[in-house]
C-alpha positions as CSV (number, residue, x, y, z in Angstrom):
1,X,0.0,0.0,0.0
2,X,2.8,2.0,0.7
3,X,3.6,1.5,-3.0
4,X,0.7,2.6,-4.3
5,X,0.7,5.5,-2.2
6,X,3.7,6.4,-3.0
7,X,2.8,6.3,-7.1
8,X,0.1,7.8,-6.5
9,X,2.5,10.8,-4.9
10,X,4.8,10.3,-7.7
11,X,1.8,10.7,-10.4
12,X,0.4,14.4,-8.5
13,X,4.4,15.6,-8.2
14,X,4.4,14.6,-12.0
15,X,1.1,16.0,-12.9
16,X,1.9,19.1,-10.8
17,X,5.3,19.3,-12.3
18,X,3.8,19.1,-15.8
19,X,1.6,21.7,-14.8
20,X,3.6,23.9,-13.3
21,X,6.1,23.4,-15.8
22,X,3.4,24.0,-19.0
23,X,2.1,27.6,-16.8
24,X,6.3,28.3,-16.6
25,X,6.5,27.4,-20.4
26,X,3.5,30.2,-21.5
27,X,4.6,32.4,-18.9
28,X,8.5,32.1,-20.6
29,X,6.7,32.1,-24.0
30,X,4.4,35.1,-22.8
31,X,7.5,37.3,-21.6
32,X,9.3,36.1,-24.8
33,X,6.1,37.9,-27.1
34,X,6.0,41.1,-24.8
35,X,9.7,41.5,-24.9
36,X,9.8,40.8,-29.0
37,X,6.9,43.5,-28.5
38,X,8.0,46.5,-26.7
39,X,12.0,45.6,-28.9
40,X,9.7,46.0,-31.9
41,X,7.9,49.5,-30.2
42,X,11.1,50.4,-29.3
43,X,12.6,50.0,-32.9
44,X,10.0,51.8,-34.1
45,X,10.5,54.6,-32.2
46,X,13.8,54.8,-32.4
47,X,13.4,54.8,-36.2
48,X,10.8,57.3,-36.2
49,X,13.0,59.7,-33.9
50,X,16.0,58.8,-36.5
51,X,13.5,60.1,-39.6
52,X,12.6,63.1,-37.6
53,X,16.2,64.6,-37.2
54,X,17.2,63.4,-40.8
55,X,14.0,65.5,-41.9
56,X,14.4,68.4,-40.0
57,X,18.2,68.4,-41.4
58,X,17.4,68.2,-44.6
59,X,14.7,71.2,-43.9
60,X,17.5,72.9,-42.3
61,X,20.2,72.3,-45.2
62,X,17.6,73.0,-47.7
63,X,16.7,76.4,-45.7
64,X,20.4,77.0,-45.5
65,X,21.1,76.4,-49.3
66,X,18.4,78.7,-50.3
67,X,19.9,81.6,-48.1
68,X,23.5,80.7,-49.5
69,X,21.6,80.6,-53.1
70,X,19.8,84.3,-52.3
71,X,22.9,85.6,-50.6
72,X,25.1,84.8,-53.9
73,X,22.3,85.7,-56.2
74,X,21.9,89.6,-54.2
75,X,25.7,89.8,-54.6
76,X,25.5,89.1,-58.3
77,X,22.9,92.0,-58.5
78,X,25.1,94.2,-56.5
79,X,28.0,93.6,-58.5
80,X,26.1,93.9,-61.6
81,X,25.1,97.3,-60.7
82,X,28.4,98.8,-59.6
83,X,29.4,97.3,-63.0
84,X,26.6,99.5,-64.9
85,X,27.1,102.1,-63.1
86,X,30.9,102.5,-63.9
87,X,30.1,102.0,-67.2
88,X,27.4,104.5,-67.1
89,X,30.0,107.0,-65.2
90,X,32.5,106.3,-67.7
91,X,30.3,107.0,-70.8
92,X,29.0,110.2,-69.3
93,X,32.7,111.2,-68.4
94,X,33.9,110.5,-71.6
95,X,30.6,112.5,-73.2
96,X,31.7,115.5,-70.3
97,X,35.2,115.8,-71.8
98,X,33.8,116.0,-75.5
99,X,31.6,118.7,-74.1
100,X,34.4,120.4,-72.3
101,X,36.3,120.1,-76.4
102,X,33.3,121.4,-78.3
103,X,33.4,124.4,-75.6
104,X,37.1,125.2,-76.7
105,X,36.9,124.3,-80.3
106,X,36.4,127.1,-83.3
107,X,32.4,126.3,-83.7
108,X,31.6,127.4,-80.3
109,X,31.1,131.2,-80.8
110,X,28.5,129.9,-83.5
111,X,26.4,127.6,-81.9
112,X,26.0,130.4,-79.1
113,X,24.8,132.6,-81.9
114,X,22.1,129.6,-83.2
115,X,20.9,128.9,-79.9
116,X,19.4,132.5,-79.7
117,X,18.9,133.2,-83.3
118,X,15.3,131.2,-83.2
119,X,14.4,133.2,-80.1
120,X,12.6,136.5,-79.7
121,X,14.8,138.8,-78.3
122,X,15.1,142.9,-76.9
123,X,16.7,145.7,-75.0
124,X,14.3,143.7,-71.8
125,X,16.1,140.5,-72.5
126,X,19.1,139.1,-70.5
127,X,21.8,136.3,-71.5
128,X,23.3,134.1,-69.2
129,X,26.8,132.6,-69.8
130,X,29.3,130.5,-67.8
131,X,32.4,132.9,-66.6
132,X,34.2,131.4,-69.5
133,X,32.3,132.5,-72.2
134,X,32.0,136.1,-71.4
135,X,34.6,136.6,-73.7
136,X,31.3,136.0,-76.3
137,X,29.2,138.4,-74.5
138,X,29.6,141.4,-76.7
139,X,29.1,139.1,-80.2
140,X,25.8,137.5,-78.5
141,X,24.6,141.4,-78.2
142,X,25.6,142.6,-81.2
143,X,23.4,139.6,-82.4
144,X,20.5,140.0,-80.1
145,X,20.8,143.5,-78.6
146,X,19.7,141.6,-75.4
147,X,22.3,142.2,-72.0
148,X,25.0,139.5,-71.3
149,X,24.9,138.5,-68.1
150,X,27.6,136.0,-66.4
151,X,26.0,132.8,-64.1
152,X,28.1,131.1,-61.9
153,X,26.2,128.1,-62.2
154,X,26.8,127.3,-66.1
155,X,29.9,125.0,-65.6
156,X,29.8,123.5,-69.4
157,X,28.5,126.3,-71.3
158,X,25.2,127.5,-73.6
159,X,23.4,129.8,-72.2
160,X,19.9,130.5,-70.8
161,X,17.3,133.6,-71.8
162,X,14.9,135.4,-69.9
163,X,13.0,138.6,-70.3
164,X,13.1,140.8,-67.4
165,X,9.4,141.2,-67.4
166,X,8.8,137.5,-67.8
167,X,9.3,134.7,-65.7
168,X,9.7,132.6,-68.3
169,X,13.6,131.1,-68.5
170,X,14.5,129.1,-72.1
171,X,17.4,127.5,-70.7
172,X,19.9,126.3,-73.6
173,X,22.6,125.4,-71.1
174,X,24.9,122.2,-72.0
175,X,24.7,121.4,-68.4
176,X,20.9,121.2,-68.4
177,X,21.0,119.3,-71.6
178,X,23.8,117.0,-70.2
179,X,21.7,116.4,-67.2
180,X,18.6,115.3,-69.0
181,X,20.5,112.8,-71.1
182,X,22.1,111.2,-68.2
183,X,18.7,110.6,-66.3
184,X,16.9,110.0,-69.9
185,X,20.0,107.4,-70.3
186,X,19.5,106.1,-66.9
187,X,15.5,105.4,-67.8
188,X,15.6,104.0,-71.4
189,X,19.4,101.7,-70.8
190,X,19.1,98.9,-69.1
191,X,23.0,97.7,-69.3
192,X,23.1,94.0,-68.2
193,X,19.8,93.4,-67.7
């Protein structure tokens, strides 16, 4: 009897051992799944956090190119400009000196004498010449009869009318005319554009 009892011992150790051993193999198999799980939600995570910074660096490169790119493309403009403008300056300097030859050369006295020949002139009329070409003053009033006045501000020469009872001015100046070629010049050319 002692036999059987002790089988019958053996069999519950054996059928608690299975037991326990089968709840110990789902509970192994159980930690197993939620470990593969939260390795899984962790990987995917860390993925997600990796493809976050690599977007937001390539926002930020991109960002950064397009200031480089705008930076460059504001210096070309700049330096495109200067350029124009030196060339406009040297144009305008090289028209000044022809100016400044046609103001010394033999034909002078005689475009002074056109420029009033199509205007009305008298004894109440004035003409206004550059310091230098005073030295004209008495052939203009011989012309005209008007008076010859010197202005200080005529630098390249012509002249400029009025009437002393008008307040009208016909101003035939080579400055004036020099003037509205450069901004007429500045309006109409478009160098490097």
């Amino acid at each position: 009897m002692e036999q059987f009892q002790q089988e019958k011992l053996d069999r519950f150790v054996n059928s608690v051992d299975g037991e326990v051993d089968a709840q110990i193999s789902d509970m192994i198999q159980e930690a197993q799944q939620q470990g593969e799980e939260i390795k899984s939600t962790a990987k995917d995570a860390a993925l997600k956090a990796s493809y976050d910074r690599i977007q937001k660096a390539v926002k930020e490169t991109e960002a950064q190119y397009k200031r480089m790119i705008a930076q460059a493309e504001q210096e070309h403009h700049c330096s495109l400009l200067s350029h124009r403008e030196a060339l406009v300056e040297k144009i305008f300097e090289n028209i000044r000196q022809r100016l400044v030859q046609f103001h010394q050369g033999a034909s002078y006295p005689a475009y002074l004498q056109k420029q009033i020949r199509d205007v009305k002139l008298d004894a109440n009329s004035v003409i206004y010449l550059a310091p230098a070409d005073m030295q004209y003053a008495d052939l203009l009033k011989g012309t005209s009869g008007a008076q010859v006045c010197e202005d200080d501000s005529i630098l390249l020469g012509g002249l400029s009318i009025t009437a002393k009872d008008s307040k009208c001015i016909i101003d035939k100046t080579l400055d004036t005319a020099f003037d509205e070629q450069r901004k007429a010049f500045s309006t109409t050319y478009h160098l490097g554009e």
